[in-house]
C-alpha positions as CSV (number, residue, x, y, z in Angstrom):
1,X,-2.4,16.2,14.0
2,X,-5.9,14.4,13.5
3,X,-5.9,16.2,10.1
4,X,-2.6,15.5,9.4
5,X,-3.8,11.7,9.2
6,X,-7.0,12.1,7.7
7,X,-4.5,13.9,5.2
8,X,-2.5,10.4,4.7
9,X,-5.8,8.6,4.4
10,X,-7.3,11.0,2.0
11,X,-4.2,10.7,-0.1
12,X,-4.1,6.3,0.1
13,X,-7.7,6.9,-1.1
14,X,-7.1,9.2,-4.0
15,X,-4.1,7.1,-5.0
16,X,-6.1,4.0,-5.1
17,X,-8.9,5.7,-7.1
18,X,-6.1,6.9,-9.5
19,X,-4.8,3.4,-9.7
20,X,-8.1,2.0,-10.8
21,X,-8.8,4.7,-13.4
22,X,-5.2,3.7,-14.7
23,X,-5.8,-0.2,-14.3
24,X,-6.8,-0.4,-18.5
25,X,-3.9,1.0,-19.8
26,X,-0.8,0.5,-20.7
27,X,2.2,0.5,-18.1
28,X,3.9,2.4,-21.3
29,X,2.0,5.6,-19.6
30,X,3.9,5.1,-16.5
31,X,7.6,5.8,-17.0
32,X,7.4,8.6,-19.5
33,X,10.3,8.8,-22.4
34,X,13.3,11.0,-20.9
35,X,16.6,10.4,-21.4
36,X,16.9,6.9,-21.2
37,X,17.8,4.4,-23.5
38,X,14.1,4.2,-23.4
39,X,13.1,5.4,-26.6
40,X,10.9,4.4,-29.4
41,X,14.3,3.2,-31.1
42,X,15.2,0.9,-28.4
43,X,15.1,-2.8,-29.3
44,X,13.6,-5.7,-26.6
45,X,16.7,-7.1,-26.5
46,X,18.6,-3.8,-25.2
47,X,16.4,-4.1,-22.4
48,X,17.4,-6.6,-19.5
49,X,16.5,-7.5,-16.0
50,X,19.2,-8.7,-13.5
51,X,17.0,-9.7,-10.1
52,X,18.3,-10.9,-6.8
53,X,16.2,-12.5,-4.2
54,X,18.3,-12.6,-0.5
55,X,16.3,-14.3,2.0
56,X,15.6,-12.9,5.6
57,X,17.5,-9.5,4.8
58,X,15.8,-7.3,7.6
59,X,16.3,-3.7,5.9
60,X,17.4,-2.3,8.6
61,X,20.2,-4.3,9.6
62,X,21.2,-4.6,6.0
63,X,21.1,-0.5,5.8
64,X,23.1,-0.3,8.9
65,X,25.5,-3.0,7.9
66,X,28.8,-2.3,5.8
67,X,27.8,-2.9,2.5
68,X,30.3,-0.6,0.2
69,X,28.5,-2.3,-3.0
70,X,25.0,-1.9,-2.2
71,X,25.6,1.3,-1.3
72,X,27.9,2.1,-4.5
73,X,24.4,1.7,-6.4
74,X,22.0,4.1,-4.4
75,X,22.6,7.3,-6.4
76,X,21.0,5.9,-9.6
77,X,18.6,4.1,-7.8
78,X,15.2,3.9,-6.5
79,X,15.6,2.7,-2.7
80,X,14.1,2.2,0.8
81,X,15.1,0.4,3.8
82,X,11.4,0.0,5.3
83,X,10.3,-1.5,2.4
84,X,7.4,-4.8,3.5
85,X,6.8,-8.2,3.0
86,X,3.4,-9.6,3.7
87,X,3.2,-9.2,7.4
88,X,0.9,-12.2,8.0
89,X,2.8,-14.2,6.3
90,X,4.7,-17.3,8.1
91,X,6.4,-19.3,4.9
92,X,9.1,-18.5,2.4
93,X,7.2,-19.8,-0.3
94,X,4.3,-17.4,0.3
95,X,7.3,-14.5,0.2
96,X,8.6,-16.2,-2.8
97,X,5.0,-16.1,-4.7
98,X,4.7,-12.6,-4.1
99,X,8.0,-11.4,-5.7
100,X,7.4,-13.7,-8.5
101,X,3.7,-13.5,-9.4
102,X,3.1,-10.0,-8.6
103,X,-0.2,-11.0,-6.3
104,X,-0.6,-12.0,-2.4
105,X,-1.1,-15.2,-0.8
106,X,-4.9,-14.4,-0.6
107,X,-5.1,-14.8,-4.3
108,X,-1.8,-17.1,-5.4
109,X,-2.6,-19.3,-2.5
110,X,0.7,-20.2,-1.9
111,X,0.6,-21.4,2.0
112,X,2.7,-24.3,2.1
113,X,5.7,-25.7,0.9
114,X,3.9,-28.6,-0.5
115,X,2.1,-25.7,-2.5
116,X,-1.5,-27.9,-2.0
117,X,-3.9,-25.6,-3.3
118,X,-2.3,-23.2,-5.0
119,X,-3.9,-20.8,-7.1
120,X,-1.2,-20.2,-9.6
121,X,-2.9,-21.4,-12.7
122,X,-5.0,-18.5,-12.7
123,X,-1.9,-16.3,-11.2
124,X,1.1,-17.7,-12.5
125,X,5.2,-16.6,-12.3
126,X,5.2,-13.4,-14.0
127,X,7.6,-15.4,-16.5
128,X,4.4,-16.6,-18.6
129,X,3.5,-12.7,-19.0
130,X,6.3,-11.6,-20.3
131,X,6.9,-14.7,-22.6
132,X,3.0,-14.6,-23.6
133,X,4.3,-10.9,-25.1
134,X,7.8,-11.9,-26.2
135,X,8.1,-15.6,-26.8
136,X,11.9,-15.7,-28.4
137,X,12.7,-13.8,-24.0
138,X,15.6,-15.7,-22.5
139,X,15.0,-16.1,-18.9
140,X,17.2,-17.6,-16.3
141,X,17.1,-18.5,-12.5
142,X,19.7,-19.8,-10.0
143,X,18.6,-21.1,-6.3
144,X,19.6,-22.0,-3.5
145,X,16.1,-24.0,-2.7
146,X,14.8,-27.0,-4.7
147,X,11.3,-25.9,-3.9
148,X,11.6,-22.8,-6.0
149,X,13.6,-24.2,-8.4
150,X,10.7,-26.8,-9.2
151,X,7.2,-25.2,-8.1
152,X,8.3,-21.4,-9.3
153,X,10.8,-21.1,-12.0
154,X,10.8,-24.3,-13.7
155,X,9.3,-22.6,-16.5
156,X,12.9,-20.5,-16.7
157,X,15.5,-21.7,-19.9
158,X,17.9,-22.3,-17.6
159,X,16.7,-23.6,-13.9
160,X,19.1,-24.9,-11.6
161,X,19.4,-25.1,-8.1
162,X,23.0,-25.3,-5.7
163,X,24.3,-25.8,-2.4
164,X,25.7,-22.3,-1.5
165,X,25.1,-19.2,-2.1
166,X,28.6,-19.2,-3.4
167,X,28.1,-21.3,-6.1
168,X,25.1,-18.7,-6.8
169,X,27.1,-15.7,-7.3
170,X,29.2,-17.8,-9.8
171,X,26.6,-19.3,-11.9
172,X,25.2,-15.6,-12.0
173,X,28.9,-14.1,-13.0
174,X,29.6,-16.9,-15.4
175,X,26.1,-16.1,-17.2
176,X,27.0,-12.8,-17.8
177,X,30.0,-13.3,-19.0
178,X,28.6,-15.7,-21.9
179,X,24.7,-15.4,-22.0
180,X,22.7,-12.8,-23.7
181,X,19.4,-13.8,-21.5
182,X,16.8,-11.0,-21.3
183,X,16.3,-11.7,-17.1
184,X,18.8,-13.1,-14.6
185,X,17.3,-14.2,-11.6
186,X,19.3,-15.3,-9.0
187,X,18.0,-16.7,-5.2
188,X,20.5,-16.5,-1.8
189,X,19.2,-18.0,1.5
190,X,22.9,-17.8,3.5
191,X,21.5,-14.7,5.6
192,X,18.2,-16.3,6.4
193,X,20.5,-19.6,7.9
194,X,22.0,-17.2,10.2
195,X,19.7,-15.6,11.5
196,X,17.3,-18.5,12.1
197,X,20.8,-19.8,13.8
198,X,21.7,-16.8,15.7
199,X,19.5,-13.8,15.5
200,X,18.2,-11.4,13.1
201,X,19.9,-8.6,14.2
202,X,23.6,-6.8,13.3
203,X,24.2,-7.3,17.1
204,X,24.9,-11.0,15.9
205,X,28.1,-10.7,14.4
206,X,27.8,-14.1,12.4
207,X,24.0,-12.6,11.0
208,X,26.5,-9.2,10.4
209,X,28.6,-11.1,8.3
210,X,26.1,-12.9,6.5
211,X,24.8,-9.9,5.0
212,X,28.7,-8.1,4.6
213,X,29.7,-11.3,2.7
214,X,26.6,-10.7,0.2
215,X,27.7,-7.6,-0.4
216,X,30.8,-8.9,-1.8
217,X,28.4,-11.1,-4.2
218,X,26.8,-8.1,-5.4
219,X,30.4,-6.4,-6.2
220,X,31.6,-9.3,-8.2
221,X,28.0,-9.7,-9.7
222,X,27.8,-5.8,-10.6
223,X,31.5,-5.9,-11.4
224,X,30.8,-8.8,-13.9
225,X,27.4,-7.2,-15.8
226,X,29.4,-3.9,-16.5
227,X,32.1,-5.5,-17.9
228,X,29.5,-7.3,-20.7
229,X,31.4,-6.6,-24.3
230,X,27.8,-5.0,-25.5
231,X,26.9,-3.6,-22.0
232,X,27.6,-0.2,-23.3
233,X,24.5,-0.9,-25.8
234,X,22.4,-2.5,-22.8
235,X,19.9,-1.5,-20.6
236,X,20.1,-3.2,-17.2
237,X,17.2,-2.8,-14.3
238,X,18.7,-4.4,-11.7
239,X,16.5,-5.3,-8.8
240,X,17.9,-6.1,-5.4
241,X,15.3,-7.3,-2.5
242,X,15.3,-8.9,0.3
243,X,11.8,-11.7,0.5
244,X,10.9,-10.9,4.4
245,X,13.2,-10.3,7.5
246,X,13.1,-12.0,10.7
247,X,11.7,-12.4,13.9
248,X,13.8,-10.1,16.8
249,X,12.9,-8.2,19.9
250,X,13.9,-4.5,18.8
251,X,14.3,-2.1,22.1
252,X,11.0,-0.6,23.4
253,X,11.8,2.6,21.9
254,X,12.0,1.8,18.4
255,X,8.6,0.0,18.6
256,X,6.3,2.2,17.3
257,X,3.6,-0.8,16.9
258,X,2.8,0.2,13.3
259,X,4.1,-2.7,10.4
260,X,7.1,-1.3,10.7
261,X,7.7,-2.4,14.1
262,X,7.0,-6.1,12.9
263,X,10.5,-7.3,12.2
264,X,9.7,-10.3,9.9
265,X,8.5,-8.0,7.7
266,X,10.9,-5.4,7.4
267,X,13.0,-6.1,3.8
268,X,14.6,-4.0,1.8
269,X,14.3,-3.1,-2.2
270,X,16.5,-1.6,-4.4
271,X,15.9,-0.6,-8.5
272,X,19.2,0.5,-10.0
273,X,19.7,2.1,-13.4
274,X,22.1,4.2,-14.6
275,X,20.3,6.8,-15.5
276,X,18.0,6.8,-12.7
277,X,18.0,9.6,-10.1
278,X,18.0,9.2,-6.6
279,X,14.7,8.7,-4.6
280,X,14.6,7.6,-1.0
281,X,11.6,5.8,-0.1
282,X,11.7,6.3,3.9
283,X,9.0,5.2,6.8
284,X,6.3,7.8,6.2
285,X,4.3,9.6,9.1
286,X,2.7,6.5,11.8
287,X,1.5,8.6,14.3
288,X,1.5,11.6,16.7
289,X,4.0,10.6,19.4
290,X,2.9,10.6,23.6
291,X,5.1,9.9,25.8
292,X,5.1,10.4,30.0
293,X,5.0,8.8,33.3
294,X,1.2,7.1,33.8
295,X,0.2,4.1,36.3
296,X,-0.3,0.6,35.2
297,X,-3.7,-0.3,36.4
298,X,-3.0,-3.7,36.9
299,X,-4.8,-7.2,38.5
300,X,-6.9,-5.7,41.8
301,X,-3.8,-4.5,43.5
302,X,-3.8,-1.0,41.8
303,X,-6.6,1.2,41.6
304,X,-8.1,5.0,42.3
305,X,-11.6,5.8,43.3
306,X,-13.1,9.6,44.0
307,X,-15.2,9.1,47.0
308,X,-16.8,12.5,46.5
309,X,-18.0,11.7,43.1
310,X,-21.8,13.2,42.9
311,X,-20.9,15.6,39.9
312,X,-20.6,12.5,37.9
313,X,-23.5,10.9,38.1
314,X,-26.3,10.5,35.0
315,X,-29.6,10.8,35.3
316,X,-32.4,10.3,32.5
317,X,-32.0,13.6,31.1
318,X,-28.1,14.0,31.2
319,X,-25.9,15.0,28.2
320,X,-22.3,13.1,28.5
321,X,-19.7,12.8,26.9
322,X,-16.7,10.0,28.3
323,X,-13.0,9.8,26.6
324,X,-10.2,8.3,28.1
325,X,-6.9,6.8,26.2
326,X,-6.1,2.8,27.1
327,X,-3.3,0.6,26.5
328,X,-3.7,-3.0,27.1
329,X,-1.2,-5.2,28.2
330,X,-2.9,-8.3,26.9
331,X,-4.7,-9.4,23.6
332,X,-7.6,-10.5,25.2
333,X,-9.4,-9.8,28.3
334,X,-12.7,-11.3,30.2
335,X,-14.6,-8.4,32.2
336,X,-12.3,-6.6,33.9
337,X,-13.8,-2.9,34.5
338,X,-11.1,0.1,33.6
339,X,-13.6,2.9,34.5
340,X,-16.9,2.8,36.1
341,X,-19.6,4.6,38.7
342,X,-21.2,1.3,40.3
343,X,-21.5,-0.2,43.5
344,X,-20.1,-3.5,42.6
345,X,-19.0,-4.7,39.0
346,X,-20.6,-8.4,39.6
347,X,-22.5,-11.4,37.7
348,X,-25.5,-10.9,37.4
349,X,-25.0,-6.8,36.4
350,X,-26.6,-5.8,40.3
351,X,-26.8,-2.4,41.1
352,X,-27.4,1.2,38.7
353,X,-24.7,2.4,37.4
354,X,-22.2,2.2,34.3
355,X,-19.3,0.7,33.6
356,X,-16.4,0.9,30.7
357,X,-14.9,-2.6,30.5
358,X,-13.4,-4.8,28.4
359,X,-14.4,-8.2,26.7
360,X,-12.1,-10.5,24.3
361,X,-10.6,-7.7,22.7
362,X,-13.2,-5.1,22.3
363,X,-14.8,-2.7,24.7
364,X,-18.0,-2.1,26.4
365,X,-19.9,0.6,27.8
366,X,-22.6,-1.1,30.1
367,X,-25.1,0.3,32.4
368,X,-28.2,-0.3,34.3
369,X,-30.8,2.7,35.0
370,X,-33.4,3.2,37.5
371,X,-35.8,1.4,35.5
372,X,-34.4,-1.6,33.6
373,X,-34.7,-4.6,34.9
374,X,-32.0,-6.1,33.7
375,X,-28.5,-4.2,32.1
376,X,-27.7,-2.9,28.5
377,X,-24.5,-2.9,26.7
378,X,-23.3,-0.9,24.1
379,X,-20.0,-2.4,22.2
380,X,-16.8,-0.1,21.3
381,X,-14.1,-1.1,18.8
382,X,-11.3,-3.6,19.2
383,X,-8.3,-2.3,20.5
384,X,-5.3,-3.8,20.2
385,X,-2.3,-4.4,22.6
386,X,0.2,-2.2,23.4
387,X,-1.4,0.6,21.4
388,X,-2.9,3.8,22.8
389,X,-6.1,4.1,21.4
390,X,-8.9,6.6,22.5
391,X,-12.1,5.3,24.0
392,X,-15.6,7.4,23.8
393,X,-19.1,7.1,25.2
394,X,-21.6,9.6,25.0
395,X,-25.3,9.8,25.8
396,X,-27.2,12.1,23.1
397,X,-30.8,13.0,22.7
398,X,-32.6,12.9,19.7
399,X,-36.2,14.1,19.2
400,X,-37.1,12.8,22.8
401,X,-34.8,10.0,22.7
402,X,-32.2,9.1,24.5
403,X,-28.8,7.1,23.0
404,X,-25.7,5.8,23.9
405,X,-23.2,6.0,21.3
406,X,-19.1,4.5,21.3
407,X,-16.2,5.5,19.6
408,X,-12.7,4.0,18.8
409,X,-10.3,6.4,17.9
410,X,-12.9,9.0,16.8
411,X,-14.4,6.0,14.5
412,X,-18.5,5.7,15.0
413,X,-18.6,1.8,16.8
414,X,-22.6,1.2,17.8
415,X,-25.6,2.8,19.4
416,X,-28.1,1.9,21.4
417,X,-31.5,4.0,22.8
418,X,-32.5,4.1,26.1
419,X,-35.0,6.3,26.5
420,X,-36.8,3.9,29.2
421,X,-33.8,3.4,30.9
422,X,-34.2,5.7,33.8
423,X,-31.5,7.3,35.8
424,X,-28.1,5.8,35.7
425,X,-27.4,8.0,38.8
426,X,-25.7,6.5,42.3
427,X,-23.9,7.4,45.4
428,X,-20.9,4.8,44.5
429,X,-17.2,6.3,44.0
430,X,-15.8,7.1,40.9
431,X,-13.5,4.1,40.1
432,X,-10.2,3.9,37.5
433,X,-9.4,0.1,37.7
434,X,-10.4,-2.4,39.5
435,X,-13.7,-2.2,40.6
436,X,-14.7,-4.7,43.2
437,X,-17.6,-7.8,42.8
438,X,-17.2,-11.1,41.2
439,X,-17.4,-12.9,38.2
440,X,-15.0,-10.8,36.1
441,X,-11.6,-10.7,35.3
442,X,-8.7,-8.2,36.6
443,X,-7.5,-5.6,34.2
444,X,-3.6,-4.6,33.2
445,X,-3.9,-1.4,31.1
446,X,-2.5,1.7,31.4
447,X,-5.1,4.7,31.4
448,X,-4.5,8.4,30.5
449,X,-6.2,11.6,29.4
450,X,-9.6,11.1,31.0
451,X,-12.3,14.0,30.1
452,X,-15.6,13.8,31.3
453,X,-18.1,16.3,29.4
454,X,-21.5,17.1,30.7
455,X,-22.4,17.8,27.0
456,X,-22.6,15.0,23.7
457,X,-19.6,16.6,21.9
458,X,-20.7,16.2,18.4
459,X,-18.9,13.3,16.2
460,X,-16.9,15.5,14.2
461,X,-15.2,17.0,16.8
462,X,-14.8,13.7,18.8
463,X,-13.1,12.8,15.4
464,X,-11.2,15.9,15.2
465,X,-9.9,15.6,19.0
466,X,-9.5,11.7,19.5
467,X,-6.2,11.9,18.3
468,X,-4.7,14.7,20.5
469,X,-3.4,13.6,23.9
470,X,-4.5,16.5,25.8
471,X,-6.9,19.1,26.1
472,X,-6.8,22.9,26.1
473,X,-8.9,25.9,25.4
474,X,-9.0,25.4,21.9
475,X,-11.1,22.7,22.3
476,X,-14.9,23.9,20.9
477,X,-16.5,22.5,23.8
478,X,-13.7,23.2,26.6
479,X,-16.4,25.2,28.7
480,X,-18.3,21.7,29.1
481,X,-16.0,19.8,30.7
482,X,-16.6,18.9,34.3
483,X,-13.4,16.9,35.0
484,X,-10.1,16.2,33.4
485,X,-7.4,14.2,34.5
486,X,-4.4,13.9,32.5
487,X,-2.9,11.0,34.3
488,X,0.6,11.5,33.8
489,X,1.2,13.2,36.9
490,X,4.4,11.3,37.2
491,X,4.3,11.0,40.7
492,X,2.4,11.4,44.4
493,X,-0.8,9.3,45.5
494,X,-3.2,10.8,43.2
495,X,-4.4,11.5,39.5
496,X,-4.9,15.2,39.7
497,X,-8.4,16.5,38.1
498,X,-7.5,20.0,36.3
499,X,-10.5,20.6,35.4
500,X,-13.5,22.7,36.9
501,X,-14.1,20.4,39.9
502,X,-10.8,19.5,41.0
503,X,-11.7,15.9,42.0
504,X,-8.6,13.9,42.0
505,X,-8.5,10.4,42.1
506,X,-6.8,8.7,45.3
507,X,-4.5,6.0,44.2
508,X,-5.0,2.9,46.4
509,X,-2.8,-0.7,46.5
510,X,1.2,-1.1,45.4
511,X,1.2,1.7,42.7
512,X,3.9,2.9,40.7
513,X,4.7,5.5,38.1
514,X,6.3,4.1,35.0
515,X,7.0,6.0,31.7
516,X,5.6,5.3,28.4
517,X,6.7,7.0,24.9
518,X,4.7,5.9,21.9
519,X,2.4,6.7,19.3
520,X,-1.2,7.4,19.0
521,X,-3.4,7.1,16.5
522,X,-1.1,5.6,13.6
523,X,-2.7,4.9,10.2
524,X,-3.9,1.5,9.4
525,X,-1.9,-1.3,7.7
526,X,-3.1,-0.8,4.4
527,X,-2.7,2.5,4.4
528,X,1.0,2.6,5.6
529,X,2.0,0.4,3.0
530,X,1.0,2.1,0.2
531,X,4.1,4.7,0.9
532,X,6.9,2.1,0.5
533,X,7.8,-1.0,-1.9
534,X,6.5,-4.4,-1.3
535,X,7.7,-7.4,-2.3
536,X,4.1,-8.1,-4.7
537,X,5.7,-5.0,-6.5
538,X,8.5,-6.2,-8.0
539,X,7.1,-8.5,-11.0
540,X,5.1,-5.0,-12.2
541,X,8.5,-3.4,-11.6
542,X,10.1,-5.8,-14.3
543,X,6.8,-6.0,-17.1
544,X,7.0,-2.4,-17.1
545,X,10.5,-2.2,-17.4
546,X,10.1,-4.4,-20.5
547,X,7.1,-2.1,-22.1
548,X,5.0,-5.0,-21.7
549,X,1.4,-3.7,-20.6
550,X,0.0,-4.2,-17.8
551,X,-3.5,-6.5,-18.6
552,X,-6.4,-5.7,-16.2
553,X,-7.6,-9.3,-16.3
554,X,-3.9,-10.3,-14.8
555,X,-5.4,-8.9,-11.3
556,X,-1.8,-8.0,-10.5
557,X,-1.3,-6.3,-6.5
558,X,1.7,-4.5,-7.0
559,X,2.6,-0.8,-8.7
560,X,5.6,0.6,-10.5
561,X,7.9,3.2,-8.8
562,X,9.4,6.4,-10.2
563,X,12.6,7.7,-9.9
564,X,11.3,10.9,-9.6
């Protein structure tokens, strides 16, 4: 499964590359000349752009709505339903400069509705590209905001703004029934008032409608552009996208806590041609799934100790290796320990020992040995909350000295020697939680898959493994483990050790088994992202449609998608 990902990462990173090679040529390499009315023959004027902007579309609901005239379009089209907006973005108007200059808000600077230091001079509204290439291009824009009728598309022939979406859908009819403009841009925001008003969700029948009812617009709109008296001699992209969802508490079982989980910015994006064939741009691969029954280590109240706990300790010439999968509860914490072999977990660091615990929203690995005279720390990654990530410690040694070394999900975090450290051993419990002293915090994590080698598993495999949520034979370094404990027992007073030692853990305090069923390990962001449309796509969409190339000094964000 680990593979499978550093597959998906390999292939973000060879796309990229292949992106830059590509970024001094011409978009005209891109779509290659098959039977479209894309031909060396074909005129700029045969070629025209009909875009609609629908605010606070969440794709999903929009996919799951009845929508007989969206739909009508999806065999010719390029599609998908997971399709992103900027997820950290808060403001219309930074959706809006995306779909319009082809760049995101850390370069168009579009924060505010007040657009105060915008960077749009230097990355305007893709209008100015595609007149800087075609002057005598008719362009055309109907809103339902005075804000992007005067700071986006005032540049547009015709720029007017209306009440209702409505009114929209019949300016945009009436234009193509008498215009000849090369791109028709038209901006709804009815869907986004409902489901600021009610919920952005088809379980709110008046959000439901919202969407059903622009569905009607697009018939009539579609309705209206094939019944052009030259349409025949036409050829219409039509782009239909939504400019971010909305903020809704989706069950617990369709979080997956990947950006598609994030609501706001699920939208939607559809490219339609005639002559396009189908292709379905669907959620890739996020993560291997884990699911169980586990305990919720949480305040002082739970906890598990192993009172019998000598085959754990570290002394200064031990080999260890520590992994163990968390999921926080909270964003940040202040010292609470999750895993430790100390007396007390106190200020002032007293006693030898080590600790795993958790600070602001990283990790720690901290001990004290025999001969320090005060403690050492040695940071992990952050982790984030309510994701199951993969925490490692290991001590190595390295031409006579010693290091400890942490891992975030099989990622290299920090080292730190300690050769002079001295034994780290004690005759204190094992403890999984809370471990008592003062001065810290109290946890709420849930903890899981717990392997305690008496070896430093090299990085490769701790790479290879972190992703994997248990642990069998096939593991290269099986033979080294002194203690395993899956922790999804699902029920009874203790975590069960299946390893060599059978040294369970004894639950203590008001416990309780609860289930859990998510993913582990899911790509990054960035990564994810690459594999479906987002909204900075569309204005390199449209230049390429028109054969205009695609200038390296424009900086634009977004690629072109194939229907094939």
């Amino acid at each position: 499964m680990w593979n499978r990902y550093k597959g998906i990462i390999f292939s973000v990173i060879f796309a990229l590359a292949a992106a830059a090679i590509s970024c001094n040529k011409d978009f005209v390499r891109t779509l290659p000349n098959k039977d479209y009315t894309d031909t060396a023959k074909a005129q700029f004027g045969d070629r025209k752009v009909l875009y609609l902007i629908v605010d606070g579309a969440r794709g999903a609901s929009v996919n799951s709505a009845n929508i007989p005239n969206i739909k009508a379009l999806l065999p010719n089209s390029i599609y998908s339903w997971v399709a992103l907006s900027d997820p950290d973005s808060t403001r219309d108007v930074s959706n809006w400069a995306n779909m319009l200059t082809g760049v995101k808000k850390d370069k168009h600077k579009v924060l505010s509705d007040d657009f105060a230091g915008n960077n749009l001079e230097t990355y305007p509204v893709f209008f100015q590209r595609i007149k800087e290439e075609k002057p005598n291009a008719k362009i055309v824009s109907f809103s339902s905001s005075a804000i992007f009728k005067d700071k986006l598309t005032q540049s547009a022939a015709i720029n007017q703004s209306f009440d209702t979406d409505e009114q929209i859908k019949a300016a945009l009819v009436n234009n193509l029934n008498t215009d000849t403009a090369q791109l028709i841009l038209g901006h709804f925001n009815d869907i986004d008032e409902a489901g600021a008003r009610y919920g952005y969700d088809n379980s709110r029948a008046q959000y439901k409608a919202s969407i059903e009812k622009f569905d009607g617009y697009v018939g009539e709109i579609i309705d209206a552009l094939k019944k052009r008296k030259n349409f025949d001699k036409e050829d219409w992209l039509v782009v239909i996208a939504s400019s971010g969802g909305g903020k809704f508490d989706i069950p617990a079982n369709q979080n997956d806590n990947t950006v598609f989980s994030n609501t706001s910015a699920n939208t939607f994006t559809i490219y339609y041609n005639p002559k396009y064939r189908q292709r379905i741009l669907a959620k890739p691969f996020t993560g291997n799934r884990y699911l169980g029954r586990t305990i919720r280590f949480k305040d002082s109240s739970v906890r598990a100790q192993i009172d019998t706990a000598d085959i754990f300790n570290l002394d200064d010439t031990t080999k260890f290796t520590i992994e163990l999968k968390v999921k926080k509860n909270e964003d940040k914490f202040f010292w609470p320990s999750i895993l430790g072999k100390r007396k007390e977990w106190s200020s002032g660091h007293p006693g030898v020992g080590w600790v795993i615990y958790l600070e602001d929203s990283y990790w720690y690995f901290e001990m004290r040995g025999t001969n320090d005279n005060d403690f050492r720390q040695c940071r992990g990654g952050d982790l984030q909350k309510g994701r199951w990530q993969t925490l490692t410690a290991k001590c190595e040694i390295r031409a006579g000295k010693r290091y400890i070394r942490t891992y975030t999900d099989g990622i290299f975090n920090n080292e730190l020697e300690v050769t002079t450290s001295g034994s780290f051993s004690n005759n204190s419990p094992l403890k999984l939680g809370y471990l008592n002293g003062t001065g810290h915090g109290t946890p709420d994590v849930y903890v899981s898959d717990i392997r305690f080698f008496k070896v430093d598993v090299p990085d490769a495999v701790i790479g290879n493994y972190a992703c994997e949520t248990s642990i069998t034979e096939g593991h290269p370094y099986y033979s080294f483990l002194a203690a395993y404990w899956p922790g999804t027992d699902g029920q009874g007073d203790k975590i069960r050790d299946i390893g060599p030692q059978a040294r369970d853990f004894q639950l203590k305090g008001n416990f309780n088994w609860e289930d859990f069923n998510d993913l582990i390990c899911p790509p990054p962001t960035e990564a994810l992202a690459t594999f479906v449309p987002q909204t900075a796509d569309i204005p390199a969409q449209i230049i390429n449609w028109f054969r205009i190339p695609n200038r390296q000094s424009w900086g634009l964000d977004g690629r072109v998608w194939l229907d094939q």
